[in-house]
DRENFITOR-429168 format. One record per residue: residue in one letter; residue number from 0; x, y, z of N, C-alpha, C, O in turn. Coordinates in Angstrom, 1 decimal. Each point is the difference from the previous one (the first is absolute). Layout:
<rs>
("a" NUM (X Y Z) (X Y Z) (X Y Z) (X Y Z)) ...
</rs>
This chain:
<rs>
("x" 0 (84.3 1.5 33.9) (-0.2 -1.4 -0.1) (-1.0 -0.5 1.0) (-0.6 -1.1 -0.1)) ("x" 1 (0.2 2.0 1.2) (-0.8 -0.4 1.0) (-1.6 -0.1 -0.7) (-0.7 -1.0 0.3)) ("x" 2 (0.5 2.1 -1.1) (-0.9 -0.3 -0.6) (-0.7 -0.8 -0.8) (-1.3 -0.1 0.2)) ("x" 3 (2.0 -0.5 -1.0) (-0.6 -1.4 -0.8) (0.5 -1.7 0.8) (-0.4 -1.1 -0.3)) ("x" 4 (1.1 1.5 1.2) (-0.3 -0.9 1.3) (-1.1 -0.1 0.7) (-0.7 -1.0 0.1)) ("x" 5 (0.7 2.5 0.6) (-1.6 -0.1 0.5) (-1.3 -0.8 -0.6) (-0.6 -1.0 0.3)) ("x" 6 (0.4 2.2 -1.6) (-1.1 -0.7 -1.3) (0.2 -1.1 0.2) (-0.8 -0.6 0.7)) ("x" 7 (2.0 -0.3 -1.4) (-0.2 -1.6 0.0) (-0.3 -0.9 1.0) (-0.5 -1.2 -0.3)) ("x" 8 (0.8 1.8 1.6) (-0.3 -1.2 1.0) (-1.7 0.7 0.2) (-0.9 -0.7 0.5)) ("x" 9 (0.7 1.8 -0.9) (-1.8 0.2 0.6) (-0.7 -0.8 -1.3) (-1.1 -0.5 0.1)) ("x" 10 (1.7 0.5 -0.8) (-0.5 -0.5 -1.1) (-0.4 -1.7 0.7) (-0.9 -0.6 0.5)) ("x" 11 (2.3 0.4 -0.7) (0.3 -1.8 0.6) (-0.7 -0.2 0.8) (-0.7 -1.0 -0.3)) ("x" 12 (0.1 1.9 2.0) (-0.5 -0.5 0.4) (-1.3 -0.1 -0.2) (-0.6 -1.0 0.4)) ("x" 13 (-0.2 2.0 -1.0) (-0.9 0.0 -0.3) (-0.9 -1.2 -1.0) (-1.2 -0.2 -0.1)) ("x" 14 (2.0 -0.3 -0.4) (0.1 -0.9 -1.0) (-0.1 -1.2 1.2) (-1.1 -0.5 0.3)) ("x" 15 (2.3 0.0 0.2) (-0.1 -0.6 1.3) (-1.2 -0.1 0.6) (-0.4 -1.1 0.4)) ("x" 16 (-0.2 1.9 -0.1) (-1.0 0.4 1.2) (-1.2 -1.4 -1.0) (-0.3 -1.2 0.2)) ("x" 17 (-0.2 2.4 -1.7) (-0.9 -0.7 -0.9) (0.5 -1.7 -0.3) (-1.0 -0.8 -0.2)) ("x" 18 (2.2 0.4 0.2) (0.1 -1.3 -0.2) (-0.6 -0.3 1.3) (-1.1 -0.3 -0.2)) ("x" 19 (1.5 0.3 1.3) (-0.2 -0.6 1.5) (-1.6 -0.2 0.2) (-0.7 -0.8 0.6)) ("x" 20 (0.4 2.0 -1.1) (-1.7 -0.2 0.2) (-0.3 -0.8 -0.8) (-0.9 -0.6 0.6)) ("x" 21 (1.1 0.1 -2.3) (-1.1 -0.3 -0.9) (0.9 -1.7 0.0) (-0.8 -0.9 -0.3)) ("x" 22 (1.5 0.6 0.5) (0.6 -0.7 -0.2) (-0.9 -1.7 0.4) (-0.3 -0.9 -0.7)) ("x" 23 (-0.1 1.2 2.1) (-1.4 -1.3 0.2) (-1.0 0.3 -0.8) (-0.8 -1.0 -0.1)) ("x" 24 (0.4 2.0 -0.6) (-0.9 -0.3 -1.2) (0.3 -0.3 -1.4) (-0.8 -0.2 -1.0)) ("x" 25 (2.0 0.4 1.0) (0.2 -0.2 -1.1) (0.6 -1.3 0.0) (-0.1 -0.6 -1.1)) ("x" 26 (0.8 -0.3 2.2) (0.3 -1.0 0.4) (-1.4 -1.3 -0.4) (0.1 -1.1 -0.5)) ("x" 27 (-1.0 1.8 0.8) (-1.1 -0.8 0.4) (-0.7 -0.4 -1.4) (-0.3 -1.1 -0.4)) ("x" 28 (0.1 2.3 -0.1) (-0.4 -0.4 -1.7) (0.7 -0.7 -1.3) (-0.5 -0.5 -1.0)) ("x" 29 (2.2 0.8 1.9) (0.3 -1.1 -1.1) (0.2 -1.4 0.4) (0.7 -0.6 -0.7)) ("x" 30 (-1.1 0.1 1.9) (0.0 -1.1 0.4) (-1.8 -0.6 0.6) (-0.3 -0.9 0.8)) ("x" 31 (-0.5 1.8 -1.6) (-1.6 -0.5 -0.6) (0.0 -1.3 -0.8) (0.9 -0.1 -0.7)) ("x" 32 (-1.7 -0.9 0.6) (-0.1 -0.7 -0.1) (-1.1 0.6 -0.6) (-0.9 0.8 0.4)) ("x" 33 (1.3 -2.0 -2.4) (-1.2 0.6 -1.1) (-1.0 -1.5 -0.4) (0.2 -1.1 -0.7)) ("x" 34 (-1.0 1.5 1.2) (-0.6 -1.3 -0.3) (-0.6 -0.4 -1.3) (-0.7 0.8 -0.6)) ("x" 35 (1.0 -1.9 0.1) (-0.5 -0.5 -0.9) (-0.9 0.4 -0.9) (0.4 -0.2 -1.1)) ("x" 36 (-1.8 0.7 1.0) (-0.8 0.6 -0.6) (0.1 1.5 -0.1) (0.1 0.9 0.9)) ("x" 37 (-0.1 -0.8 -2.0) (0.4 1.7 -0.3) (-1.0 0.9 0.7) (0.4 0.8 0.9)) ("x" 38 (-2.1 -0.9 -1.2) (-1.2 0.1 0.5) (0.2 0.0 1.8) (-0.8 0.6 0.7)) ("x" 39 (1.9 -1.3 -0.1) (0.1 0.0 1.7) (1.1 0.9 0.3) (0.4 0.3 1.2)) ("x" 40 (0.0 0.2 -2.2) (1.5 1.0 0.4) (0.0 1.8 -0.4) (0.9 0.7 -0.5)) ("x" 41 (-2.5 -0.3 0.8) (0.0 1.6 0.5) (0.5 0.5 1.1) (0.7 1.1 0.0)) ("x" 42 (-0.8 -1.7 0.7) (0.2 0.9 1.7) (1.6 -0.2 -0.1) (0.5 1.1 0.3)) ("x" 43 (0.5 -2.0 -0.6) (1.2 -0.4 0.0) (0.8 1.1 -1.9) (1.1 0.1 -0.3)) ("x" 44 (-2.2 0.3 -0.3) (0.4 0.7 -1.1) (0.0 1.2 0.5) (1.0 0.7 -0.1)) ("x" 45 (-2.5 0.1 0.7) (0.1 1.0 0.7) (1.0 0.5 1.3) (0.2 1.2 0.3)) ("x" 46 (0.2 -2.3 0.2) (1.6 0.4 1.5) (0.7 0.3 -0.9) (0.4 1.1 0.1)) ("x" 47 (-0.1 -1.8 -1.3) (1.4 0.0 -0.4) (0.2 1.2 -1.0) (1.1 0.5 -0.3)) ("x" 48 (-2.2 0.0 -0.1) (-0.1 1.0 -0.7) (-0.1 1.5 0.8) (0.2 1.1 -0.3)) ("x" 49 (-0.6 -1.5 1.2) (0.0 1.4 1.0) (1.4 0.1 0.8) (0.4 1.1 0.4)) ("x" 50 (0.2 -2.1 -0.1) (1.4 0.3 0.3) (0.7 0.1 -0.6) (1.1 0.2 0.5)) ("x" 51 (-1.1 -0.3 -2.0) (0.8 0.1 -0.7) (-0.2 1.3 -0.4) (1.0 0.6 -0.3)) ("x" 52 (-2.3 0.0 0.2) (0.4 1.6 -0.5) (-0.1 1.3 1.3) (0.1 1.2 -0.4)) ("x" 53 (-0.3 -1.4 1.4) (0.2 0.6 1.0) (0.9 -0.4 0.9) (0.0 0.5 1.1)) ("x" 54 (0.8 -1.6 -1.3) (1.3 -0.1 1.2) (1.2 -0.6 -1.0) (0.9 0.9 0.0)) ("x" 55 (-0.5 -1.7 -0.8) (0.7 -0.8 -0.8) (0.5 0.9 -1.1) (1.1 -0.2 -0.5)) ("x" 56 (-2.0 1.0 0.2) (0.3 0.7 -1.3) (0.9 1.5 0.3) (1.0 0.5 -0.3)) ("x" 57 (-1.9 -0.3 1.1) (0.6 1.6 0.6) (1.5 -0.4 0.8) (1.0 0.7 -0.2)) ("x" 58 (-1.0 -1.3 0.6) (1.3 -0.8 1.0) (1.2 0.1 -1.2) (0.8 0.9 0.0)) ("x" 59 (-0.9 -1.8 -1.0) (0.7 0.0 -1.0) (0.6 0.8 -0.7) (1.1 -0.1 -0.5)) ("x" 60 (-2.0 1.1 0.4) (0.0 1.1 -1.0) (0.7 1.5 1.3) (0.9 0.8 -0.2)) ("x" 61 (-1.5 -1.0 1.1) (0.9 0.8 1.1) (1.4 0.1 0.1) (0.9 0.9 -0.1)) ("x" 62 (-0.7 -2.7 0.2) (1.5 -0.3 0.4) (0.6 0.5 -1.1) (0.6 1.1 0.1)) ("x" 63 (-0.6 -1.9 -1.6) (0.8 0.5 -1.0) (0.1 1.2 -0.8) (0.6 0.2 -1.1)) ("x" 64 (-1.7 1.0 1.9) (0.1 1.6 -0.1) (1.1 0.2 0.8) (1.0 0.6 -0.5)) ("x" 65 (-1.0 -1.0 1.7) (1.0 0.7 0.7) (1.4 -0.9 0.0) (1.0 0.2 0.7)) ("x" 66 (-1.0 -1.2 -1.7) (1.4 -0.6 -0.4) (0.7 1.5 -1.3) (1.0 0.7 0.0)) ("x" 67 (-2.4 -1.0 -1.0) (0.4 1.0 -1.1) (0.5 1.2 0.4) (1.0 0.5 -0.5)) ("x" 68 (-1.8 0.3 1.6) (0.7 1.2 0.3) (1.4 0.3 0.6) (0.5 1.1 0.1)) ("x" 69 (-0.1 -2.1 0.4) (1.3 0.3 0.5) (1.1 -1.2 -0.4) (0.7 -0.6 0.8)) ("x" 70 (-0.5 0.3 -2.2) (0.3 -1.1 -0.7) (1.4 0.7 0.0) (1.0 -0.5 0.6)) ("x" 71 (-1.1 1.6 -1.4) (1.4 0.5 -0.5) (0.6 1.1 1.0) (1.2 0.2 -0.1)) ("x" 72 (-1.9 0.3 1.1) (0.6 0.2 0.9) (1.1 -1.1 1.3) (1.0 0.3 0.6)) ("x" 73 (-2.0 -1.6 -0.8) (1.1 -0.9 0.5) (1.1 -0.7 -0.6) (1.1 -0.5 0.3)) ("x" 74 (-1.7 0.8 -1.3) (1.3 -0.6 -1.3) (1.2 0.8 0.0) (1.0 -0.6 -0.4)) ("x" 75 (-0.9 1.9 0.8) (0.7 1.1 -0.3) (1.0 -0.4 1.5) (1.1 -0.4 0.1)) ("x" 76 (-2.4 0.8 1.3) (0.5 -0.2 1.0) (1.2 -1.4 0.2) (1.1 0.1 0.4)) ("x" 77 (-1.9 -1.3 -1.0) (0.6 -1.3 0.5) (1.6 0.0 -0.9) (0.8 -0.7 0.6)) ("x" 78 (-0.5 1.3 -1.6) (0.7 0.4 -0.6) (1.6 0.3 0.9) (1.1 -0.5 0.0)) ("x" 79 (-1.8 1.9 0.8) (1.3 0.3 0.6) (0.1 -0.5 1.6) (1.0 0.1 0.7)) ("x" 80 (-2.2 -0.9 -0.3) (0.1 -0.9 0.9) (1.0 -1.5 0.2) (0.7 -0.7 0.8)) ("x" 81 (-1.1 0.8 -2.1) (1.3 -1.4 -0.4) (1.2 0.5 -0.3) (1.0 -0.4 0.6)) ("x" 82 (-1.0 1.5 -1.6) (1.5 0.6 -0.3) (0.1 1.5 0.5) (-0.2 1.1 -0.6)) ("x" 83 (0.5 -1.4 1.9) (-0.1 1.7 0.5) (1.1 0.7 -0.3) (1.1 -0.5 0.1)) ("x" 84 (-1.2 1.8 -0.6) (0.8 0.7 -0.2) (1.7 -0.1 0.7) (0.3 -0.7 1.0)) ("x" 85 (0.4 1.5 -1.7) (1.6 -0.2 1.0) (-0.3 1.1 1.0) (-0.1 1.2 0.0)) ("x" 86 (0.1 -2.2 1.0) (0.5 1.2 1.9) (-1.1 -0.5 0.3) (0.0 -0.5 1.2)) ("x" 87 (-1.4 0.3 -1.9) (-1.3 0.9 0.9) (-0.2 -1.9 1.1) (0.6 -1.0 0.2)) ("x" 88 (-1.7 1.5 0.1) (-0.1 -0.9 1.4) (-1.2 -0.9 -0.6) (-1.0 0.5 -0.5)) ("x" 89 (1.1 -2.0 0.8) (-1.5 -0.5 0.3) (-1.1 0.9 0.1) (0.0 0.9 0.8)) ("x" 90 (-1.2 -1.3 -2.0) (-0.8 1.3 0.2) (-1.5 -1.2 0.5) (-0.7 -0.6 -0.8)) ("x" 91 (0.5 0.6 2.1) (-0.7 -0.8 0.9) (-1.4 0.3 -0.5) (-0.7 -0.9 -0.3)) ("x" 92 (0.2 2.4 0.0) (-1.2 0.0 0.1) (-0.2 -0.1 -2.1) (-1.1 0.4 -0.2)) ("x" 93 (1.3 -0.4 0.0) (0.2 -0.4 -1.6) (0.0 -1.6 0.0) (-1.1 -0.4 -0.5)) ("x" 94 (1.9 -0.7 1.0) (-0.3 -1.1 0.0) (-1.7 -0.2 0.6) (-0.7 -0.8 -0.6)) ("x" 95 (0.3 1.5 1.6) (-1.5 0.1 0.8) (-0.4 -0.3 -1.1) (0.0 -1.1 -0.4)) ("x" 96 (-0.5 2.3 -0.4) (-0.3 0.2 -1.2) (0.0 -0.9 -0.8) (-1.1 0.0 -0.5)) ("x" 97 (1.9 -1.0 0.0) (0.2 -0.6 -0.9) (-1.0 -1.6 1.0) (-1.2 -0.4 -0.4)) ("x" 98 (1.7 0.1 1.1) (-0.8 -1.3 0.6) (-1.5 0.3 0.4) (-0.8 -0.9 -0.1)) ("x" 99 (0.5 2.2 0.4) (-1.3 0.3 -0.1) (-0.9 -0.4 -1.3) (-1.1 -0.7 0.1)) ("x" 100 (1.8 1.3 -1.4) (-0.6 -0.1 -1.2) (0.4 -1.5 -0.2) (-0.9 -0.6 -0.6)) ("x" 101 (2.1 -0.3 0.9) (-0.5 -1.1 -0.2) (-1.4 -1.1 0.7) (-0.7 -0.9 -0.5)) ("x" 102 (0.7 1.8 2.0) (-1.2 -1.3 0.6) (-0.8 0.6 -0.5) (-0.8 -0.9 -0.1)) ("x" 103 (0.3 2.3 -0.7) (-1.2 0.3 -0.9) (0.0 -0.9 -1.2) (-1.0 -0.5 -0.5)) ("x" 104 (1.9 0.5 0.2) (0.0 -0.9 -1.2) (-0.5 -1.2 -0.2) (-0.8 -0.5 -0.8)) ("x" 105 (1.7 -0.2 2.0) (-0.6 -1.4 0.4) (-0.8 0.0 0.4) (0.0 -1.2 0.2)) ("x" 106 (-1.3 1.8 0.2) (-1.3 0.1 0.9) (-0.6 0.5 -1.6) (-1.0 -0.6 -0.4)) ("x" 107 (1.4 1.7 -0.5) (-0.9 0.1 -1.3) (0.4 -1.7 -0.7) (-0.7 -0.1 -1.0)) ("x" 108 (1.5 -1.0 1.1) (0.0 -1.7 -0.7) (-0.8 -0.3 0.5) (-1.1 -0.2 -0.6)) ("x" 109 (1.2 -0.1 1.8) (-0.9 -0.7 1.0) (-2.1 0.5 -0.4) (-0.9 -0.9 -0.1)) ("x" 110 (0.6 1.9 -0.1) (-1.1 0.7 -0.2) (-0.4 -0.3 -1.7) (-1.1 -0.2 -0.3)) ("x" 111 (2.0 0.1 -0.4) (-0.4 0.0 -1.4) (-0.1 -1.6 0.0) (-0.9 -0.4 -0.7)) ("x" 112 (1.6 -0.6 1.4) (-0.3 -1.2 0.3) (-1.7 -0.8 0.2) (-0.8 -0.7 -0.7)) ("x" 113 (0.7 1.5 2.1) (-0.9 0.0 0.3) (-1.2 1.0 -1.3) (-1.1 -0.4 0.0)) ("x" 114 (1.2 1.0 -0.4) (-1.1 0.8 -0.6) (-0.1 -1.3 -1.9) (-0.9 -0.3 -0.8)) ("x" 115 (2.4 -0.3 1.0) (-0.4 -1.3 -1.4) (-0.6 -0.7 0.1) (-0.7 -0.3 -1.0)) ("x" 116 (0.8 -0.8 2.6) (-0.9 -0.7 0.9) (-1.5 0.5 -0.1) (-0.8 -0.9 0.0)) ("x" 117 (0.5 2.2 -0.1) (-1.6 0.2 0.2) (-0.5 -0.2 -1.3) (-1.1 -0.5 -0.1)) ("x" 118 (1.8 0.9 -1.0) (-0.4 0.2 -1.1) (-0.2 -1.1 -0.1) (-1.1 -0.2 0.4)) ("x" 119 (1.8 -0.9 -0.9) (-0.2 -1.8 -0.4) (-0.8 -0.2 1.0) (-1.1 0.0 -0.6)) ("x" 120 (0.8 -0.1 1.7) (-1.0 -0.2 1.1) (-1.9 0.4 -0.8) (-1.1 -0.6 0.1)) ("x" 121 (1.4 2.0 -0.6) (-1.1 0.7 -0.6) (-0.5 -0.9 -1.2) (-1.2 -0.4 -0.3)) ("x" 122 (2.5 0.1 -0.4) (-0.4 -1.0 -1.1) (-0.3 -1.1 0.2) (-1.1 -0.5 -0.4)) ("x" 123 (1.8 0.0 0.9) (-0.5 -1.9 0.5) (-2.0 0.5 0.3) (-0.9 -0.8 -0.5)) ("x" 124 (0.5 1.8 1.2) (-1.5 0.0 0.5) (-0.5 0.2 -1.3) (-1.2 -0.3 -0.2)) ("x" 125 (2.1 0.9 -0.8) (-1.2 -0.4 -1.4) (0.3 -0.4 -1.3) (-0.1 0.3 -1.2)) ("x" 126 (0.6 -1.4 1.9) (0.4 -1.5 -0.9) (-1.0 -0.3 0.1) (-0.8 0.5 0.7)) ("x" 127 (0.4 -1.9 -1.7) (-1.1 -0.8 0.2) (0.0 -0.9 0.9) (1.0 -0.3 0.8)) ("x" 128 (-2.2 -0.2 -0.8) (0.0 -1.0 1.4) (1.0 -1.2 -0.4) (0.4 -0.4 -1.1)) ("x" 129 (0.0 0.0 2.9) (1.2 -1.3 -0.7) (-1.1 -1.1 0.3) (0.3 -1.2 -0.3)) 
</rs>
């Protein structure tokens, strides 16, 4: 069990680490301001499109890899965490496990949020002018 504990929290953190860093950039582009002429909204097309495919995208697609991979392993785990066997004891590092993959989880919402935000952000810069 120590094993896919380990994995999941290096996983988590690492994930962690990439949210913590990109998060003021990606913060920033979706709170750009698109200005009215389509013709004045390159440089605000080009942020938004460069964080979106080198920090927003990858983020996204990280987190809910490493949801997918250990889905049914926590499903199994949380299983006998809630209904533990007869005799056996609170299994502490199994719950670990299980709240780990949930703040991944919640950190892969949070990310796919933010990566929908860029998209409509991308589009609004090529709408027509208002």
């Amino acid at each position: 069990m120590a094993d896919p504990l380990a994995a999941g929290a290096l996983l988590m953190a690492i994930l962690a680490a990439l949210y913590g860093a990109w998060t003021n950039d990606i913060s920033a582009s979706l709170n750009l301001t698109i200005p009215p002429l389509k013709a004045d909204r390159d440089d605000q097309r080009e942020q938004i499109s460069r964080v979106l495919r080198q920090k927003a995208l990858p983020l996204t697609l990280g987190a809910w890899c490493s949801v997918v991979v250990f889905v049914w392993r926590a499903g199994a785990i949380g299983l006998t965490v809630l209904c533990p066997p007869k005799g056996s004891e609170f299994d502490d590092v199994g719950a670990a496990f299980i709240l780990t993959q949930i703040f991944t989880g919640a950190m892969a919402v949070s990310a796919t949020i933010q990566l929908g935000g860029l998209y409509r952000k991308l589009r609004d810069c090529d709408a027509p002018d208002r």
